[in-house]
C-alpha positions as CSV (number, residue, x, y, z in Angstrom):
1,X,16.8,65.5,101.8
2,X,20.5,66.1,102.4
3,X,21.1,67.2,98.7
4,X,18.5,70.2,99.2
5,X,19.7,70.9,102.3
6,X,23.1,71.2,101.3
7,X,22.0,73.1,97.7
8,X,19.8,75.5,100.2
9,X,23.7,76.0,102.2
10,X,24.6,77.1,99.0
11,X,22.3,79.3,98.1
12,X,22.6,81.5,101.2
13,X,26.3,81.7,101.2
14,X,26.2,83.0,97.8
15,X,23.5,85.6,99.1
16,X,25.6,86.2,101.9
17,X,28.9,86.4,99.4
18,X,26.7,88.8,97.5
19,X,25.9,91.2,100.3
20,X,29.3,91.3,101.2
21,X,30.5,92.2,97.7
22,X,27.9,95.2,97.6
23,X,29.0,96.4,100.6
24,X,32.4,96.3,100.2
25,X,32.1,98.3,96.8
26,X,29.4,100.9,97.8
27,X,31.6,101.4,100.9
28,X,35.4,101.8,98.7
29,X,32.8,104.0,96.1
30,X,32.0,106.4,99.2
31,X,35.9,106.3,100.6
32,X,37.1,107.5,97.0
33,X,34.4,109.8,96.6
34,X,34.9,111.1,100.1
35,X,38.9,111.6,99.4
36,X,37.9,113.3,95.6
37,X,35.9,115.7,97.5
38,X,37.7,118.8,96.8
39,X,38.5,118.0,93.4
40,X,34.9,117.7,92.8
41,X,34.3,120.9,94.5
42,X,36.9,123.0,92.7
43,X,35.6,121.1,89.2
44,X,32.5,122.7,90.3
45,X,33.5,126.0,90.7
46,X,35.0,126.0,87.4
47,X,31.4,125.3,85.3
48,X,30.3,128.0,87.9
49,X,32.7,130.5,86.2
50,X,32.4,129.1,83.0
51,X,28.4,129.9,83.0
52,X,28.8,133.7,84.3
53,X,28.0,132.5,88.0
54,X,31.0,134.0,89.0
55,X,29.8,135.7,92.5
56,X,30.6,132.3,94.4
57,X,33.5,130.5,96.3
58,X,34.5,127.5,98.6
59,X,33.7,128.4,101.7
60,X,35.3,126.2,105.2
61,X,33.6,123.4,104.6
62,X,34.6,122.8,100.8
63,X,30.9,123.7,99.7
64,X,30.5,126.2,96.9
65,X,28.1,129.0,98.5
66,X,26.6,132.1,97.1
67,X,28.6,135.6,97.6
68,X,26.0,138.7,98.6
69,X,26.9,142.0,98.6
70,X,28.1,144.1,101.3
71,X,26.1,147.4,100.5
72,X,22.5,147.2,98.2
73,X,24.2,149.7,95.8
74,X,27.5,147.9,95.2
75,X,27.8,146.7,91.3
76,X,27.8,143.2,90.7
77,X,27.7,142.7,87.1
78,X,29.7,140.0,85.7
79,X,32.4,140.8,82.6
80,X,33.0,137.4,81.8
81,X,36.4,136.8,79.8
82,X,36.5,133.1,80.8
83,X,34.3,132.0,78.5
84,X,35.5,133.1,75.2
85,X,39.0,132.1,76.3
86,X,37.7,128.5,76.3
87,X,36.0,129.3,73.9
88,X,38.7,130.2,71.5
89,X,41.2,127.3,72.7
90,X,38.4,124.7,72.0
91,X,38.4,125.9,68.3
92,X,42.0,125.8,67.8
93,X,41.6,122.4,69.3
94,X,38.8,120.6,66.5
95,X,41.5,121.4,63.9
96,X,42.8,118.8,65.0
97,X,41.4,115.6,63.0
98,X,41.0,111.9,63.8
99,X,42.6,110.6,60.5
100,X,44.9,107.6,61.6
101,X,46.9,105.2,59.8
102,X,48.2,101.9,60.0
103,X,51.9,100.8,59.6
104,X,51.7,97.5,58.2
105,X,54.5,95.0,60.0
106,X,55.7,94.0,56.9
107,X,56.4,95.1,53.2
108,X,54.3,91.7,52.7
109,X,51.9,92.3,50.4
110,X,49.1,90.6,52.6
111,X,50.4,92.8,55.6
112,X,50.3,95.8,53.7
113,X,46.5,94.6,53.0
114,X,45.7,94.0,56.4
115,X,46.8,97.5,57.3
116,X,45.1,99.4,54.9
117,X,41.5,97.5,55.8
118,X,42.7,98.0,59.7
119,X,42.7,102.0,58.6
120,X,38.9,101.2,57.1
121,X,38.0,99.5,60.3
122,X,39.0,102.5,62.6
123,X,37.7,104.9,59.6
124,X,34.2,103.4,60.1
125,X,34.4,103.4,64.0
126,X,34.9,106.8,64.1
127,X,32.3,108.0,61.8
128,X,29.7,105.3,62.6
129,X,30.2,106.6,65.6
130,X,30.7,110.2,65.3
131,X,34.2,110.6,66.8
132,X,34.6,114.2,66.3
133,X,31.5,115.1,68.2
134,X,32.8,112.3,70.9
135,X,36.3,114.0,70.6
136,X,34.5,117.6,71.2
137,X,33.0,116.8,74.1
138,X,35.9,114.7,76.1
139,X,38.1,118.1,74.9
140,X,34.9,120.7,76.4
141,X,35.4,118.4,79.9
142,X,39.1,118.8,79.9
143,X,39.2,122.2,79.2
144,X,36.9,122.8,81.8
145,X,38.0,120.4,84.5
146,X,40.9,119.5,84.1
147,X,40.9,115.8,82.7
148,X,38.2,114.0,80.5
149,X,38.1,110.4,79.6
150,X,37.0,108.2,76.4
151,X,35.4,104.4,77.1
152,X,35.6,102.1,74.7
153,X,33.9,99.3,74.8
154,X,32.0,96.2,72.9
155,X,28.5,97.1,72.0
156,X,26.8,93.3,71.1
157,X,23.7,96.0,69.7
158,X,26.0,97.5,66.9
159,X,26.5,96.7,63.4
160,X,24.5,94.6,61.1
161,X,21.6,92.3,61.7
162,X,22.8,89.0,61.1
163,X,19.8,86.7,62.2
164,X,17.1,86.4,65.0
165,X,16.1,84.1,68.1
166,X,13.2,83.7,69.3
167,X,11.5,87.0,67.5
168,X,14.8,89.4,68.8
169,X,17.1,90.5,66.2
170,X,20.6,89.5,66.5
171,X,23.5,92.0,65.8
172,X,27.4,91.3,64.8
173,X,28.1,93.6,67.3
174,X,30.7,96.7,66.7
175,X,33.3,98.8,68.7
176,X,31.9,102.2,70.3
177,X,33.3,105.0,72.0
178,X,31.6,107.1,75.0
179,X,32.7,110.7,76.6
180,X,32.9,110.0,80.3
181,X,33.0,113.2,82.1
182,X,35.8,113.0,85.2
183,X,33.0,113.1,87.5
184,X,32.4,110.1,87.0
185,X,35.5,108.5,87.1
186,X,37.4,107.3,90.8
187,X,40.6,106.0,91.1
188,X,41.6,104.2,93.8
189,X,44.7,106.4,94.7
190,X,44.3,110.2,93.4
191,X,48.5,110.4,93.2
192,X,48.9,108.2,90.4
193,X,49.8,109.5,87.6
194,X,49.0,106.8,84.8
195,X,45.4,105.5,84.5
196,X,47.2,101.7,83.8
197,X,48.9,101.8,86.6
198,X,45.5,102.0,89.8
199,X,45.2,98.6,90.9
200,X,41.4,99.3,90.2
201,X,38.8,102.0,88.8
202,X,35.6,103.0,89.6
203,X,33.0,103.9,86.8
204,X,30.1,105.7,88.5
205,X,27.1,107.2,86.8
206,X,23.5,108.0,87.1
207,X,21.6,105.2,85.3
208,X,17.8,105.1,85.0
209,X,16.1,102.4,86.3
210,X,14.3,101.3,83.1
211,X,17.7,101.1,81.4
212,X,18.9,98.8,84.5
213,X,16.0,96.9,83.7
214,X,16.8,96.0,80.5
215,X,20.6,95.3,80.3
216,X,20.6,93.1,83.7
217,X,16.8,91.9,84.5
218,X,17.0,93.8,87.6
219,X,14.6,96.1,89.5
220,X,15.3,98.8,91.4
221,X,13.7,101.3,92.9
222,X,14.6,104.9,91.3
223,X,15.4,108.6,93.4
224,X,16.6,111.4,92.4
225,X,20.6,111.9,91.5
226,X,22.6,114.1,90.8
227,X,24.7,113.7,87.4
228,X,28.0,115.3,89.0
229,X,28.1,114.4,92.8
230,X,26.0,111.5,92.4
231,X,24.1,112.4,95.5
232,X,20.6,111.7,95.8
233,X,19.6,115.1,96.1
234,X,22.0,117.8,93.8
235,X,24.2,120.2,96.0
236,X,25.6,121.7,92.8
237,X,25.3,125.5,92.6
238,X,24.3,125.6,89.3
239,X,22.0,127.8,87.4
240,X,20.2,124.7,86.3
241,X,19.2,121.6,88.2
242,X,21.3,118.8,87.5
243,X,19.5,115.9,89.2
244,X,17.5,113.2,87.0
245,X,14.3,111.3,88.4
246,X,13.8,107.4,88.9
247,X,17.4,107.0,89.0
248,X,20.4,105.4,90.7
249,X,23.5,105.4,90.6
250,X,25.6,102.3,89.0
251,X,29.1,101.5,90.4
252,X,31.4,99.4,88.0
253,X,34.8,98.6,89.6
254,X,37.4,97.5,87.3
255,X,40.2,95.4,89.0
256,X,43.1,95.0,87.4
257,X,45.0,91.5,87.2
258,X,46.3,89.9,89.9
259,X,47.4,86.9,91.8
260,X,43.4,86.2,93.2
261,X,42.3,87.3,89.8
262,X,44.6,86.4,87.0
263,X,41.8,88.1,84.2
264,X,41.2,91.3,86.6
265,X,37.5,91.7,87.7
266,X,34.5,93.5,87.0
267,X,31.8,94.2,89.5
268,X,28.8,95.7,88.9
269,X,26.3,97.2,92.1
270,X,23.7,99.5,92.3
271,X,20.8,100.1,94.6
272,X,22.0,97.4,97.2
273,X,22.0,94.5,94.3
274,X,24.5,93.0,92.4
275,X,23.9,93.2,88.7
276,X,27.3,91.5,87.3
277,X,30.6,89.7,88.7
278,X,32.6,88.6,86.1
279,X,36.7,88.8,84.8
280,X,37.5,92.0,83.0
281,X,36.2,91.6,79.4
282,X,38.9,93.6,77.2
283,X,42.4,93.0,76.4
284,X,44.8,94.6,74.4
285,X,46.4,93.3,72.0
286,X,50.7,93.4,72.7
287,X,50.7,91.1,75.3
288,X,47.1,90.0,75.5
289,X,46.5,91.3,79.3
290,X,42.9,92.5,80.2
291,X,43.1,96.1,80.9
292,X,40.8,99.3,81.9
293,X,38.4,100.5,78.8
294,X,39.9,104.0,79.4
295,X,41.7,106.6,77.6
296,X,42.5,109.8,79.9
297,X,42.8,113.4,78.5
298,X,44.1,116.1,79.9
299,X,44.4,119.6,79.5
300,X,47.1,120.9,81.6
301,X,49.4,117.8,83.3
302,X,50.0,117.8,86.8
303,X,52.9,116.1,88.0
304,X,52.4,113.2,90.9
305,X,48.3,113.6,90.4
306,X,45.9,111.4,88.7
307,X,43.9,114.3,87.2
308,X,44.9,117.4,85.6
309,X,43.9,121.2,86.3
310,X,42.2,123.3,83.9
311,X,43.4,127.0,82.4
312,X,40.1,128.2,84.1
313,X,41.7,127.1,88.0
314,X,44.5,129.6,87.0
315,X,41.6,132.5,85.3
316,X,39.6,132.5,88.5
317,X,41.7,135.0,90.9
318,X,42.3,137.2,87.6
319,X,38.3,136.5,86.4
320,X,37.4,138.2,90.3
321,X,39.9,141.4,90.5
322,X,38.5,142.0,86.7
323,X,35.2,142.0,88.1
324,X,35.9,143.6,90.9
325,X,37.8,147.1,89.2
326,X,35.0,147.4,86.2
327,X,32.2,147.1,89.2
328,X,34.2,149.5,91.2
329,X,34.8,151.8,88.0
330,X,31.0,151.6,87.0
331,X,30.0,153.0,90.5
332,X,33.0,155.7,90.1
333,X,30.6,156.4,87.0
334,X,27.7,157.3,88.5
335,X,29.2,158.9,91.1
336,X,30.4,161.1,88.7
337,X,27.0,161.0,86.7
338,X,24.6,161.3,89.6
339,X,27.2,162.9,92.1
340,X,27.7,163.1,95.7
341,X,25.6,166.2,97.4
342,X,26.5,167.4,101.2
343,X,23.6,168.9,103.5
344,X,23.9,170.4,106.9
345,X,21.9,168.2,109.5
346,X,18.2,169.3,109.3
347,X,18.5,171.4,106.7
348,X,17.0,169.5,104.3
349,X,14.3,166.1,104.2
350,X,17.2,163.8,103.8
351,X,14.5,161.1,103.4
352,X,12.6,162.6,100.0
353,X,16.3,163.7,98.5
354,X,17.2,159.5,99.2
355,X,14.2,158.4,97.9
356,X,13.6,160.6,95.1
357,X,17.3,161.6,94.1
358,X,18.1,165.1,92.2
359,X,15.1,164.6,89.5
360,X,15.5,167.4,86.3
361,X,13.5,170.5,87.3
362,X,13.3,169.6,91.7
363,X,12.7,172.3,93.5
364,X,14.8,171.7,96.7
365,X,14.0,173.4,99.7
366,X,16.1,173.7,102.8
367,X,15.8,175.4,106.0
368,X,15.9,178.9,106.5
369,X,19.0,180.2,107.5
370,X,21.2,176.9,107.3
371,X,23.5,176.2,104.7
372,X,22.3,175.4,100.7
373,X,23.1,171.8,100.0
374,X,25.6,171.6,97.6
375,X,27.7,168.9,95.2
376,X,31.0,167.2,96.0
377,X,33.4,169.1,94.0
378,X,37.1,167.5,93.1
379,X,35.2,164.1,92.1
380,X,37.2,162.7,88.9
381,X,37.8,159.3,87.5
382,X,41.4,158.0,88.8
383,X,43.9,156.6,86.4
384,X,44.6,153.9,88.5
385,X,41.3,152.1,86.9
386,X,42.5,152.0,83.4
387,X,46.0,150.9,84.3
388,X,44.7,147.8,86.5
389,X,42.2,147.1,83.8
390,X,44.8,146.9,81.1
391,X,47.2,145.2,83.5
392,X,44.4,142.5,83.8
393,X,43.6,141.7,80.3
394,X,47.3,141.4,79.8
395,X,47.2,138.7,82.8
396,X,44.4,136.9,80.9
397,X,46.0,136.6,77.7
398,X,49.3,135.8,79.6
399,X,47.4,132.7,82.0
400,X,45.4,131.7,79.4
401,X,48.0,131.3,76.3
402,X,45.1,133.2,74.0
403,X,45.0,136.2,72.9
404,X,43.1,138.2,69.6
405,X,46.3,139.3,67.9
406,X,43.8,141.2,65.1
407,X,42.5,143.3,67.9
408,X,44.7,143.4,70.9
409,X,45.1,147.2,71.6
410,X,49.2,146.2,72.3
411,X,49.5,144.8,68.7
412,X,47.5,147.4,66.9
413,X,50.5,149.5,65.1
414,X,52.0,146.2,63.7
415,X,51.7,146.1,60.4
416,X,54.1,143.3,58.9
417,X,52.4,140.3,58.1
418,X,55.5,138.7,59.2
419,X,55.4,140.1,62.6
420,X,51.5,139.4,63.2
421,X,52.5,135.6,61.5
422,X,55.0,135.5,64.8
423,X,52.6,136.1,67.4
424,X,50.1,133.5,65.9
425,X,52.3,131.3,65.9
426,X,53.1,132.1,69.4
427,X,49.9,131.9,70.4
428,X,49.9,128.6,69.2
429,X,53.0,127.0,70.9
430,X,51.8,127.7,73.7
431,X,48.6,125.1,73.1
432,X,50.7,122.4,71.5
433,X,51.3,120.6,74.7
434,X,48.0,120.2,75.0
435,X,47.2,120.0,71.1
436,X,49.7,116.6,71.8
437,X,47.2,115.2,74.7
438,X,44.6,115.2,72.0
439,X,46.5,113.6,69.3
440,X,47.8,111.1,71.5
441,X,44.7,110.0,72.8
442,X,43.1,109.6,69.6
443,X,46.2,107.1,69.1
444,X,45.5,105.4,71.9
445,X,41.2,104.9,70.9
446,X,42.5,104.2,67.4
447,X,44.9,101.2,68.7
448,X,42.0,100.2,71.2
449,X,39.5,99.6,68.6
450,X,41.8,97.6,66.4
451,X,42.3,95.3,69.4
452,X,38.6,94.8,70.2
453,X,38.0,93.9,66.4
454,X,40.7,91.6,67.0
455,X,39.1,90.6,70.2
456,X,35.4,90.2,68.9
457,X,34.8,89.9,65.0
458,X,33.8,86.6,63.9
459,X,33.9,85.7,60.1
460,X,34.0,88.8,57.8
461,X,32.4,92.1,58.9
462,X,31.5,94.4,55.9
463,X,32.5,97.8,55.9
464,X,30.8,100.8,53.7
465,X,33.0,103.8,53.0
466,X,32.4,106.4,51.2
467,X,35.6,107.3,49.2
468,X,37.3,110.8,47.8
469,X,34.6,110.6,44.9
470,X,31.5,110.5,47.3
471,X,31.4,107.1,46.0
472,X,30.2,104.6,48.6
473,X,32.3,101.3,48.2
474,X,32.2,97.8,50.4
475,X,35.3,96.2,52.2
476,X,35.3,93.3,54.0
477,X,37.8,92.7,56.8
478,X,37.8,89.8,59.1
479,X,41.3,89.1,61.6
480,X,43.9,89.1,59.2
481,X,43.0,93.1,59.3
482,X,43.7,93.4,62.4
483,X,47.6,92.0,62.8
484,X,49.0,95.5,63.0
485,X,48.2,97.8,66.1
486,X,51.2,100.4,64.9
487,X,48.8,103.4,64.5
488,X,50.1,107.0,63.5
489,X,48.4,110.4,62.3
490,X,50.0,112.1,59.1
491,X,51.5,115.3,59.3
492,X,52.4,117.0,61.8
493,X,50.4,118.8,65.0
494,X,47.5,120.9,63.5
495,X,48.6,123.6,65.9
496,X,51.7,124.0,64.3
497,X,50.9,125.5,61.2
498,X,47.8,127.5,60.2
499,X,46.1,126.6,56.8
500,X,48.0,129.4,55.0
501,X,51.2,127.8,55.9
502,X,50.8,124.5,54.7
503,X,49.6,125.8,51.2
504,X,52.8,127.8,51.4
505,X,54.8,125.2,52.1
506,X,53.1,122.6,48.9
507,X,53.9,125.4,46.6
508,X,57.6,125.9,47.7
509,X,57.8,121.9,47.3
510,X,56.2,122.1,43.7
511,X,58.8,125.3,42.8
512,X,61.7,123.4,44.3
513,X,60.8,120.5,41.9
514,X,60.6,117.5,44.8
515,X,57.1,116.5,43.7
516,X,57.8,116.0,40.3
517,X,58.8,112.9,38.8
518,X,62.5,111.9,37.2
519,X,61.8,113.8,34.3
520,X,60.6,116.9,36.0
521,X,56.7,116.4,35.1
522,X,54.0,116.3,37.9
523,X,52.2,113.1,37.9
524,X,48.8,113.3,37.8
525,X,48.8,111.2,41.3
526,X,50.7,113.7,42.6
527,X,48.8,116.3,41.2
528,X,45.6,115.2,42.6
529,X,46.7,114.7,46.4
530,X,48.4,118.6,45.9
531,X,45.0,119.5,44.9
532,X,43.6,117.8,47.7
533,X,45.5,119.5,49.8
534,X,45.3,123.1,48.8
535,X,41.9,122.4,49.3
536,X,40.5,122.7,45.3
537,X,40.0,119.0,44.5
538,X,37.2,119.7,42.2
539,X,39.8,121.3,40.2
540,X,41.4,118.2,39.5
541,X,39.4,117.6,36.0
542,X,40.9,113.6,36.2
543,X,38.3,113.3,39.0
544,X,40.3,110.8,41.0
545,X,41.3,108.9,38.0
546,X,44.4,108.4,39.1
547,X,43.3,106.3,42.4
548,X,40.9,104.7,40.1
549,X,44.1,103.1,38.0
550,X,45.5,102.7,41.0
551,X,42.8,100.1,42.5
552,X,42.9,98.5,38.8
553,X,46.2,98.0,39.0
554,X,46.3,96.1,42.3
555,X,43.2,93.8,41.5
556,X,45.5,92.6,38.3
557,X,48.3,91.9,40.8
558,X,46.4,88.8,42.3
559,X,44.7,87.8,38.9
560,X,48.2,87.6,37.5
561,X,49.5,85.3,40.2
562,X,47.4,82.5,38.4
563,X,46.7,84.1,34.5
564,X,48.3,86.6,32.2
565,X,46.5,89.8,31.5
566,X,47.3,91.6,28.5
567,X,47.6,95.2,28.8
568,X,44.3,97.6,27.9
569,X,44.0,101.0,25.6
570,X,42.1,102.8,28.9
571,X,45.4,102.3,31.7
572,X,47.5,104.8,32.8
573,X,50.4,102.9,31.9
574,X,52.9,104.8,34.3
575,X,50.8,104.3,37.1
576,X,50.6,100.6,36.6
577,X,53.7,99.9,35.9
578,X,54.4,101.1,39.7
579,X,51.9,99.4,41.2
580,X,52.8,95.8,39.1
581,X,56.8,96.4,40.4
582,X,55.8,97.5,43.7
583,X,54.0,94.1,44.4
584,X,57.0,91.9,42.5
585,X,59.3,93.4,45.0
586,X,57.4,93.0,48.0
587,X,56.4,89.2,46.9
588,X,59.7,88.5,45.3
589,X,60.3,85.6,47.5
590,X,56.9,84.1,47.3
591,X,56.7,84.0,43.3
592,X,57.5,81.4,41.1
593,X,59.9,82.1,38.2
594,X,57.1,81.2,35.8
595,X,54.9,84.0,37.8
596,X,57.6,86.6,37.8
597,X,58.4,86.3,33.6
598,X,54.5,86.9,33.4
599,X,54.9,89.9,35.8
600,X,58.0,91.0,33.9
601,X,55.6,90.3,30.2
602,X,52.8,92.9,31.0
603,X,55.0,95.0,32.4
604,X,56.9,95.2,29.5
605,X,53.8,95.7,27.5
606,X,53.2,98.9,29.3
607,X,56.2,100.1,28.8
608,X,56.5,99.4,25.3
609,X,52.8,101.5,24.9
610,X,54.2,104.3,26.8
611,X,57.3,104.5,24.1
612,X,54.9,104.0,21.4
613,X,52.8,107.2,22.5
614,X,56.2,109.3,22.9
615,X,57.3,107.7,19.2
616,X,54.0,109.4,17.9
């Protein structure tokens, strides 16, 4: 009796612990969206703009509200220069491509390995997972607010079937990334600057109810939400509706470690309930702390502020006086076209000359003996138009770092390629700050997904690739290809050079002689990464041959650690002869001396076929 008594204490103060928990988070989740307010609002405005809703502003309370006109025949058409200035920045931006290496930690041959099946693992993370579209859109929020963030997380759905229990199918699991839009994203203090450094961060979204359903076992009853403010009824002014049906919003706080909770904390509400309490489940892989599964972008950088500002916060005022001169020209226009007509009071039915205007071919009568209604004479289009228009579009290009250099009216006598090649280029410079926020962040996923292979894979996981041939071909990676997290991107920024310069630059490297080989021929490696390059590798009539020697050449590396291999009519004797002295160096003090003469043997042999095919 005593023993259910005392399980039934239990049992309400973990109801009561619960109900505590929920309220605590719902009520830190309204505080911090409370404080983010007039980001949110400003955010808002933005997409406003960004659509062609441009005839609407913040008003006292920090609510976006609808502009009307102050006479029925003002103008109010929008010339919207916003949006191909975002436009144009995000495709400078998707030149930029997630292709990251891995620095093995050693010239060990196993590290070196490891690193090169760590590359494969991120490789088929990102297209498995289509990281360029994911990339696209986390760059489309930046641009457009500001800040946009990447999740990655652990999805135990992913990756091959490996079994099933009781009738389910049972996955291996594999690493997946997420856009997160910053709406959806609340730190708990908006002044600092580095996402690792909030003591905790709230991941709020709209989530329907079936889905809640399925991941947790809960029910919940569903309204409708907004997707930005996460209200239950949208106070976005939007073109478009932007709430969702049968919904509610799911609050995930991450807490990061502390003294109460060594392994951080995740907590999971929504509609009242608790769906998950639990320590924080990823960790990278430095120092093995549990950490957010975040990766923040931004545009422009604001110093001492969590989230960034966007191009378009500094295009608005320019985007309104634009509007506001062609509106005011266009109604100069027809002025001019329609024009202005004076009558003497009561001379005329001022009522049917309103309504029915000066038609072709009216017969206008007046009033005996009063004065003929006549046009406004003197009426002519000021100067003062043009010049603030021009001034304007100069402001644009000027705020906005883009500008058309092939049809800007100020560029338009240039003729030297070299002088139009400098004002690309300056177009470009001033994007590579921002060009570098990319690239770092794609760093920063890349590193992140080695670390939760690290964290999760169990045995070997296969990998299919498709290599430079179109040739699908299977790895299989398990830890030991994760023991290097030193990710890096070849080459330089994207921005920095347009696609004509880099094949400029190869061919100056070829004519100066630096890709050529000690006695001044080009190898046909080297050829076919040139090739590559310039962009012609169907050119390259060896069709990847030389890769092909070069994968031969490796797998004989192991074999020869236990037998000798005699040396066949089809290598590429120069190729292999790299490859076989590559790996004796970087195993030198691993090898036997009875290993090393049989290195030393075939490589000998190669060397003695390559004389015999310059003796002929």
């Amino acid at each position: 009796m005593q023993l259910n008594k005392l399980k039934d204490e239990i049992k309400r103060e973990r109801e009561r612990y619960e109900e505590d928990l929920v309220k605590e988070v719902t009520a830190d989740f309204e505080c911090r969206r409370e404080n983010r307010k007039a980001l949110e609002r400003q955010w808002e405005l933005n997409m406003n703009f960004l659509a062609g809703n441009q005839y609407c502003d913040l008003n006292a309370r920090g609510e976006i509200e609808s502009e009307d006109k102050s006479y029925f025949w003002q103008n109010r058409g929008v010339f919207n220069h916003i949006a191909p200035i975002i436009d144009t920045r995000l495709a400078k931006f998707s030149r930029i491509k997630a292709e990251v290496s891995v620095r093995p930690k050693s010239d060990d041959d196993k590290d070196v390995s490891g690193a090169n099946l760590g590359e494969k693992l991120i490789e088929h993370a990102f297209k498995n997972g289509d990281f360029e579209s994911v990339m696209k859109k986390v760059t489309a929020w930046s641009e457009t607010c500001g800040t946009g963030f990447y999740k990655i997380v652990w999805n135990n759905a992913g990756g091959s079937v490996v079994g099933e229990i009781d009738g389910q199918k049972v996955h291996e699991g594999d690493a997946a990334v997420l856009p997160v839009s910053p709406f959806e994203i609340f730190p708990d203090n908006l002044y600092t600057e580095d996402l690792k450094d909030c003591q905790s961060i709230i991941h709020a979204r709209a989530v329907s109810v079936g889905e809640i359903k399925m991941k947790y076992g809960v029910e919940i009853i569903g309204e409708k939400v907004s997707v930005y403010t996460l209200n239950k009824v949208g106070t976005t002014l939007k073109k478009y509706d932007d709430t969702i049906d049968n919904s509610v919003v799911v609050i995930e706080r991450y807490e990061r470690p502390n003294e109460t909770y060594p392994e951080g904390r995740l907590v999971v509400v929504a509609g009242g309930k608790l769906l998950y309490e639990g320590k924080l489940p990823y960790y990278d892989g430095e120092d093995e702390r549990k950490i957010y599964p975040f990766v923040k972008q931004t545009a422009l950088v604001l110093a001492g502020n969590f989230f960034g500002v966007s191009v378009i916060d500094r295009l608005i005022p320019i985007q309104r006086a634009f509007n506001a001169v062609k509106n005011r020209k266009h109604e100069f226009l027809n002025r001019l076209s329609m024009g202005v007509m004076t009558v003497e009071d009561g001379s005329v039915d001022v009522d049917d000359l309103a309504a029915e205007g000066l038609s072709p071919g009216k017969v206008l009568v007046y009033r005996q003996g009063s004065k003929a209604p006549e046009m406004m004479a003197d009426l002519s289009m000021p100067d003062d138009f043009n010049q603030e228009e021009e001034k304007l579009i100069n402001e644009f290009v000027i705020v906005s770092g883009v500008s058309d250099v092939s049809s800007s009216a100020s560029n338009a006598a240039l003729s030297s390629g070299a002088a139009l090649q400098i004002l690309v280029e300056q177009d470009n410079e001033r994007l590579l700050m921002t060009a570098e926020q990319i690239r770092k962040c794609v760093l920063d996923v890349a590193k992140r997904l080695i670390w939760l292979y690290a964290q999760f894979v169990s045995g070997v996981k296969v990998i299919k690739l498709k290599d430079a041939q179109n040739k699908t071909k299977t790895y299989y990676a398990d830890k030991s290809a994760v023991n290097s997290d030193d990710v890096y991107m070849d080459g330089e920024n994207e921005l920095m050079y347009t696609n004509s310069q880099k094949k400029e630059i190869i061919f100056k490297l070829y004519t100066s002689g630096l890709l050529s080989d000690g006695e001044g021929k080009l190898r046909p490696a080297t050829k076919e990464k040139v090739l590559s390059l310039l962009g012609y590798k169907e050119l390259d009539y060896q069709k990847g041959l030389a890769h092909l020697h070069e994968e031969k050449a490796i797998k004989e590396n192991e074999n020869m650690r236990t037998n000798a291999l005699s040396v066949e009519e089809i290598d590429d004797h120069s190729i292999h002869i790299d490859e076989h002295t590559r790996y004796v160096l970087s195993e030198y003090s691993s090898l036997t001396e009875e290993q090393k003469q049989r290195y030393y043997a075939h490589i000998s042999e190669h060397k003695s076929k390559i004389e015999k095919t310059e003796g002929e």
